[in-house]
LUMMARFI-392300 format. One record per atom (N, C-alpha, C): y, x, z; residue in one letter; residue number from 0; atom name. Coordinates in steps of 0.2 Angstrom, whole numbers. Atoms other than C-alpha are relative to their C-alpha. Example, Ala and Ser with C-alpha at 12.3 -4.5 7.8 and 13.67 -1.06 7.14 Angstrom:
// LUMMARFI-392300
+-------+-------+-------+--------+-----+-------+
:     y :     x :     z : residu : num : atome :
+-------+-------+-------+--------+-----+-------+
:    -6 :     4 :     0 :      A :   0 :     N :
:   -22 :    62 :    39 :      A :   0 :    CA :
:     6 :     4 :     0 :      A :   0 :     C :
:    -6 :    -4 :    -1 :      S :   1 :     N :
:    -5 :    68 :    36 :      S :   1 :    CA :
:     5 :    -4 :     3 :      S :   1 :     C :
+-------+-------+-------+--------+-----+-------+
END
This chain:
// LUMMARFI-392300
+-------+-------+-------+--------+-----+-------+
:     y :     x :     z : residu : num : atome :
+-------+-------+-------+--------+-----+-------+
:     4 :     0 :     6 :      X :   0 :     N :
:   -22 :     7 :    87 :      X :   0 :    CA :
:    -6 :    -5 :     1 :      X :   0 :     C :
:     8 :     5 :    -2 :      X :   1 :     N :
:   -37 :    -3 :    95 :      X :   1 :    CA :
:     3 :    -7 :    -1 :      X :   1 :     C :
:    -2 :     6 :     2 :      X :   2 :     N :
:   -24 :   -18 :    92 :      X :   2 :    CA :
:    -2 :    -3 :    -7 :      X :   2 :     C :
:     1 :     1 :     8 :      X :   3 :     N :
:   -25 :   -16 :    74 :      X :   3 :    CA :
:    -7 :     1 :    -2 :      X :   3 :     C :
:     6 :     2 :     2 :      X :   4 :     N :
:   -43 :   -15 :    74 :      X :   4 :    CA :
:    -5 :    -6 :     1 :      X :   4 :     C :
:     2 :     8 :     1 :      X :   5 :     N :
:   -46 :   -29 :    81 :      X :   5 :    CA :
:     4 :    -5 :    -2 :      X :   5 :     C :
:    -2 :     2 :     4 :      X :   6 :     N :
:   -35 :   -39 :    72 :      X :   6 :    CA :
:    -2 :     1 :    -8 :      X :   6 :     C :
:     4 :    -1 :     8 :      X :   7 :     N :
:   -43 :   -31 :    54 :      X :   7 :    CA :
:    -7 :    -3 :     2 :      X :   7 :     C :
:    10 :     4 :    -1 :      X :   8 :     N :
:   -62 :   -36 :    63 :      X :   8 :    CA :
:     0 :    -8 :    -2 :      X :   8 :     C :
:    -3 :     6 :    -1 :      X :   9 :     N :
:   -52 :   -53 :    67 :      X :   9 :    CA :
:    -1 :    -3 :   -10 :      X :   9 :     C :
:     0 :     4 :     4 :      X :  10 :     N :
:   -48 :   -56 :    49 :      X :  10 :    CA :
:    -5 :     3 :    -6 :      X :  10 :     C :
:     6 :    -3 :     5 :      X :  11 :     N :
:   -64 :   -48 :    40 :      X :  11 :    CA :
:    -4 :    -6 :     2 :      X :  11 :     C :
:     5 :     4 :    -2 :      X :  12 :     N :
:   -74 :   -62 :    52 :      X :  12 :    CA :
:     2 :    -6 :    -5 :      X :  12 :     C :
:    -4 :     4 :     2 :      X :  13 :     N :
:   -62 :   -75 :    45 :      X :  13 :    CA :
:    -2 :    -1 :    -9 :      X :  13 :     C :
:    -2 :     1 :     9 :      X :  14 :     N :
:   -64 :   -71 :    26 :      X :  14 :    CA :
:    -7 :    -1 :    -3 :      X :  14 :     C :
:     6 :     1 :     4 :      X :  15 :     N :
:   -83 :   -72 :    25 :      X :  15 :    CA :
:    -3 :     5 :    -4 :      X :  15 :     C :
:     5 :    -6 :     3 :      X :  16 :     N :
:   -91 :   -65 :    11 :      X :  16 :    CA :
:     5 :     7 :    -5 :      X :  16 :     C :
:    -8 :    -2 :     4 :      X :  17 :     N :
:   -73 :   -58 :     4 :      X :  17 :    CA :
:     1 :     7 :     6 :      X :  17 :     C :
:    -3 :    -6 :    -7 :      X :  18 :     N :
:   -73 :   -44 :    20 :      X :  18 :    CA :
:     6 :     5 :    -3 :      X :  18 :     C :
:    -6 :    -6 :     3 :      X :  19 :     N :
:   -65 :   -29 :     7 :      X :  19 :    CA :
:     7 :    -4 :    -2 :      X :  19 :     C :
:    -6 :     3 :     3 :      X :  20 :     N :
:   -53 :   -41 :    -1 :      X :  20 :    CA :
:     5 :    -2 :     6 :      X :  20 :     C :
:    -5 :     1 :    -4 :      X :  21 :     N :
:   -46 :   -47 :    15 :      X :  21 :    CA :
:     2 :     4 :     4 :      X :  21 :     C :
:    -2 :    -7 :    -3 :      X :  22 :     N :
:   -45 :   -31 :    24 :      X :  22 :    CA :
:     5 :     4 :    -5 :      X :  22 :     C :
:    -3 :    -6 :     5 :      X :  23 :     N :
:   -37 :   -23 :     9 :      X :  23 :    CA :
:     8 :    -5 :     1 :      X :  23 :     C :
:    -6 :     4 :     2 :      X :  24 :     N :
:   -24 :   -38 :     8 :      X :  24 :    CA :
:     4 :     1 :     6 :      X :  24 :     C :
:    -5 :     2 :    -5 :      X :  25 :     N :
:   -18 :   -37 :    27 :      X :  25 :    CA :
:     1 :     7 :     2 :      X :  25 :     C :
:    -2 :    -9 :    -2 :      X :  26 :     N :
:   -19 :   -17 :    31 :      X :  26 :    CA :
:     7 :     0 :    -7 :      X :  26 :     C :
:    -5 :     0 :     3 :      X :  27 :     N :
:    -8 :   -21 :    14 :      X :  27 :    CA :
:     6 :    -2 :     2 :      X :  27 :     C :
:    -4 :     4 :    -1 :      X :  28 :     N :
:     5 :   -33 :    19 :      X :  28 :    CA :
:     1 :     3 :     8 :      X :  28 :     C :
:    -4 :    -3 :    -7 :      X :  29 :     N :
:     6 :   -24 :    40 :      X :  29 :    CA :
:     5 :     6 :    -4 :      X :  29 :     C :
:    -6 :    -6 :    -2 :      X :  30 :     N :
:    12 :    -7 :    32 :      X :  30 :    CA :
:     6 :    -2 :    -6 :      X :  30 :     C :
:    -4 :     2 :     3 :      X :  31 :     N :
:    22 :   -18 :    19 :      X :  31 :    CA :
:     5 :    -2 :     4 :      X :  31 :     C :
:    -5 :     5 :    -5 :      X :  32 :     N :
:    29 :   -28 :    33 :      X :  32 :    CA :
:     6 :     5 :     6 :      X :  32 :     C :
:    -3 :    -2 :    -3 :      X :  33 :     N :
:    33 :   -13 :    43 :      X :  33 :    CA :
:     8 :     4 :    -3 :      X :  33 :     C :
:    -8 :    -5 :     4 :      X :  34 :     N :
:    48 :    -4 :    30 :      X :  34 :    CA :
:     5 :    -5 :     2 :      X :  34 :     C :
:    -6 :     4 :    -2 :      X :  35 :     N :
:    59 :   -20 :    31 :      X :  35 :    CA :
:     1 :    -2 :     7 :      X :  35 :     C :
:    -2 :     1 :    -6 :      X :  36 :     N :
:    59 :   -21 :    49 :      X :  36 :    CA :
:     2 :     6 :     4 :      X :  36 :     C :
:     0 :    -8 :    -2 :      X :  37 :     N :
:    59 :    -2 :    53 :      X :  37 :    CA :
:     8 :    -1 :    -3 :      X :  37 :     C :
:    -9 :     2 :     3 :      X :  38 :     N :
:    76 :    -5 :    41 :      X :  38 :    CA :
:     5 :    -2 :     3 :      X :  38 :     C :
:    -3 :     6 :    -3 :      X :  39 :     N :
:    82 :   -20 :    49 :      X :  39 :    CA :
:     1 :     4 :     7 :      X :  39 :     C :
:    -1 :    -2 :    -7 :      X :  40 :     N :
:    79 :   -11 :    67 :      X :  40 :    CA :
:     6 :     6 :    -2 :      X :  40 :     C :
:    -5 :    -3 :    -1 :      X :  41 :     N :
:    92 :     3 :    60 :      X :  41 :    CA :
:     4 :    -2 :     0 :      X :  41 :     C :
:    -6 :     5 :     3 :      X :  42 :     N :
:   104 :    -9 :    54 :      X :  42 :    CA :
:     1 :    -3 :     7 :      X :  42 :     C :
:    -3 :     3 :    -7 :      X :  43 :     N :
:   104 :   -17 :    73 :      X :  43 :    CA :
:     3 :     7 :     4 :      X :  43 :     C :
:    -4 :    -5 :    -6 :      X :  44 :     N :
:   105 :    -1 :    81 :      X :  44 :    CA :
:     6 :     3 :    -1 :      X :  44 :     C :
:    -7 :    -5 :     1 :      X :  45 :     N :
:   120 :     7 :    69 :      X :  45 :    CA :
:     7 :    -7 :     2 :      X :  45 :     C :
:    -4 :     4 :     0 :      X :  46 :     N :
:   130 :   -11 :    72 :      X :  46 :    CA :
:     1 :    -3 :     7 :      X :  46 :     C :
:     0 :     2 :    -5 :      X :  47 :     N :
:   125 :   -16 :    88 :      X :  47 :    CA :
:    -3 :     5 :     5 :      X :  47 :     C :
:     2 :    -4 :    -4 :      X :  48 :     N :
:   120 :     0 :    97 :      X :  48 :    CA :
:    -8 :    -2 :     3 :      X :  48 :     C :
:     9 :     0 :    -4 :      X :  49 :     N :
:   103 :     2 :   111 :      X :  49 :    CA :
:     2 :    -8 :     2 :      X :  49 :     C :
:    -1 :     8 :    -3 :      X :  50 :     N :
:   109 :   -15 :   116 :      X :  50 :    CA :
:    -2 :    -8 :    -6 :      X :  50 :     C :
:     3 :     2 :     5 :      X :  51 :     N :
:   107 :   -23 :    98 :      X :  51 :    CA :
:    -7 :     0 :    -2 :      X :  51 :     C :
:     6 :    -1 :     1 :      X :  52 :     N :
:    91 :   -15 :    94 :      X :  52 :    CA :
:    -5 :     0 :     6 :      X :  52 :     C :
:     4 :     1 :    -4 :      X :  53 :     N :
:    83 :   -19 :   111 :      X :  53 :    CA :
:     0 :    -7 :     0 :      X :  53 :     C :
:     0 :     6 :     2 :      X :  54 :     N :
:    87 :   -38 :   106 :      X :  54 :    CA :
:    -5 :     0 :    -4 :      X :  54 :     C :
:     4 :    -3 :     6 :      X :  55 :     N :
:    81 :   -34 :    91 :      X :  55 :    CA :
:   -10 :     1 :     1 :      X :  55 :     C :
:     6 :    -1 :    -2 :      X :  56 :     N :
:    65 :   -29 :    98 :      X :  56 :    CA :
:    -3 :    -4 :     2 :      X :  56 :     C :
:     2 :     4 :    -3 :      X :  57 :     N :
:    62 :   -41 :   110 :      X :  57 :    CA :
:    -1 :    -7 :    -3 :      X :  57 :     C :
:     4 :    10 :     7 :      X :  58 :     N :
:    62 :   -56 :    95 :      X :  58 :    CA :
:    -4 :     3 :    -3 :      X :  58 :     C :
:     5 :    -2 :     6 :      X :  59 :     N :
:    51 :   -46 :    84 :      X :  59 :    CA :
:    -6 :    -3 :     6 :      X :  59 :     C :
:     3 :     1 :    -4 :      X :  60 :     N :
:    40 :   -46 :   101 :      X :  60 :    CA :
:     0 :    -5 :     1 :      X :  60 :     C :
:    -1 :     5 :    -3 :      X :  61 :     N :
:    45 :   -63 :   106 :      X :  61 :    CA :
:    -7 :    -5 :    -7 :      X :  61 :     C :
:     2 :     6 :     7 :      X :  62 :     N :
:    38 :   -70 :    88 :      X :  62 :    CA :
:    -7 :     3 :    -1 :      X :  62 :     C :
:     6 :    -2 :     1 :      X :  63 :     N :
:    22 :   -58 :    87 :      X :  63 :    CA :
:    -2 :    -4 :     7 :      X :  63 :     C :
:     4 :     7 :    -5 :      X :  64 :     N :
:    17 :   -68 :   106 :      X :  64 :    CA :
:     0 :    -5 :    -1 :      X :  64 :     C :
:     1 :     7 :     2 :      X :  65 :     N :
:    20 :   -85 :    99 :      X :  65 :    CA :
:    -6 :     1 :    -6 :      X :  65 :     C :
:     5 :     0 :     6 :      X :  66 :     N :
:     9 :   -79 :    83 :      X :  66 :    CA :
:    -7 :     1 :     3 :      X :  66 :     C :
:     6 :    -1 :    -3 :      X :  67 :     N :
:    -5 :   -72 :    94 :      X :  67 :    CA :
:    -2 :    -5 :     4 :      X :  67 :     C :
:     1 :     6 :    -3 :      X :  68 :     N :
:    -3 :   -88 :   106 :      X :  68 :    CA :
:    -3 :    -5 :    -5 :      X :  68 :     C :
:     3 :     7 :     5 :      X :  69 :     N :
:    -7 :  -101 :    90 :      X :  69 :    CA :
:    -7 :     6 :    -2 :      X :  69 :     C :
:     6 :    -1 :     1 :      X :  70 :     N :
:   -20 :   -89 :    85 :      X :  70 :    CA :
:    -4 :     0 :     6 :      X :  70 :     C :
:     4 :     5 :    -5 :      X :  71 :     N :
:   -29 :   -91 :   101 :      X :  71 :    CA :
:    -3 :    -5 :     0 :      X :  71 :     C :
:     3 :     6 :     1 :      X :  72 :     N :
:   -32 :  -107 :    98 :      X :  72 :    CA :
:    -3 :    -3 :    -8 :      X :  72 :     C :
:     2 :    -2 :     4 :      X :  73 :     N :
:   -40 :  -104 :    82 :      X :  73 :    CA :
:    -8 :     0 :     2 :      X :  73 :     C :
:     6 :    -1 :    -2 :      X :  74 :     N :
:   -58 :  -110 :    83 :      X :  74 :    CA :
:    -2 :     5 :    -5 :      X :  74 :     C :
:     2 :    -7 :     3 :      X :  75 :     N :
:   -70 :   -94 :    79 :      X :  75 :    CA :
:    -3 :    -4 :    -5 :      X :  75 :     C :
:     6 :     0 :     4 :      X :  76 :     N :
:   -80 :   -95 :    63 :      X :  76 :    CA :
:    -7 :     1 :     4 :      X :  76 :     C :
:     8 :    -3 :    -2 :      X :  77 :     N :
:   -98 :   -95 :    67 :      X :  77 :    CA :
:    -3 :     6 :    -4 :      X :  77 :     C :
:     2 :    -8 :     3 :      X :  78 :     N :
:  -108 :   -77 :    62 :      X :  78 :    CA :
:    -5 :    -6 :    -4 :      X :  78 :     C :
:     5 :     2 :     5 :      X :  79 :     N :
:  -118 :   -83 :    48 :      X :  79 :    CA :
:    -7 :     1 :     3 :      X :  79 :     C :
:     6 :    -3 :     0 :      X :  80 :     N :
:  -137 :   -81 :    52 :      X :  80 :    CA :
:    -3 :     1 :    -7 :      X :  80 :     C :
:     7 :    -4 :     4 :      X :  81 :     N :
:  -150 :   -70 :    41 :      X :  81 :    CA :
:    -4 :    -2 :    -1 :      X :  81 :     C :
:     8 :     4 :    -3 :      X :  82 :     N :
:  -165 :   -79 :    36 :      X :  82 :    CA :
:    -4 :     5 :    -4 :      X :  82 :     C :
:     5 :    -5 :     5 :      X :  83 :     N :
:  -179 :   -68 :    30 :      X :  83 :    CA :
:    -1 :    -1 :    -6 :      X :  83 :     C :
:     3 :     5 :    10 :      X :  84 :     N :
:  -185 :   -70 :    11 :      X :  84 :    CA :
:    -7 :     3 :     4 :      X :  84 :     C :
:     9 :    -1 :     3 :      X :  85 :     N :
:  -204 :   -73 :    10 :      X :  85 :    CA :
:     0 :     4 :    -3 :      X :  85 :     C :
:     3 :    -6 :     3 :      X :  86 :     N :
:  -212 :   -60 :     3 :      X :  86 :    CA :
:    -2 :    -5 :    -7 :      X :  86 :     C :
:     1 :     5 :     5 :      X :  87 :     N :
:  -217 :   -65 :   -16 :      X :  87 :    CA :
:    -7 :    -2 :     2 :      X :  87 :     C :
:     9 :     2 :     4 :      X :  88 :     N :
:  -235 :   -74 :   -20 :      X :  88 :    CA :
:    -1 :     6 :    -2 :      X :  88 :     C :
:     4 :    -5 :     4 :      X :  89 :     N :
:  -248 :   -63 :   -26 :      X :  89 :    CA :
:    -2 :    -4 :    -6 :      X :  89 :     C :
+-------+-------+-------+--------+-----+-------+
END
């Protein structure tokens, strides 16, 4: 669980002033992404048994480490700094 939150902090730093919108988009598209692969894993395991789906597995993993290796090198955004407002004239 603490992965998926730091991958949502990840891409809320990344969108700026947009924080809900691209929180809303990627918490959207993980649990969409999770049905066709959840699918796909029964579909290895009823064809190719624990030996299929442990294939199966180890490419889903293989290709999430390559995605989190190029992210890595992903320069940060810088944190915006706050400047105070003057107070108005009298």
């Amino acid at each position: 669980m603490g992965f998926l939150i730091g991958l949502v902090s990840w891409v809320e730093r990344r969108a700026g002033s947009a924080k809900a919108h691209a929180s809303s988009i990627y918490l959207f598209v993980y649990y969409l992404g999770g049905s066709p692969w959840g699918a796909t894993g029964g579909l290895f395991y009823s064809r190719f048994g624990w030996t299929g789906l442990v294939a199966f597995v180890a490419g889903l993993t293989s290709a999430g480490l390559l995605v989190a290796w190029r992210l890595y090198y992903v320069v940060p955004l810088s944190i915006p700094q706050v400047v105070p407002m003057e107070p108005p004239m009298p």
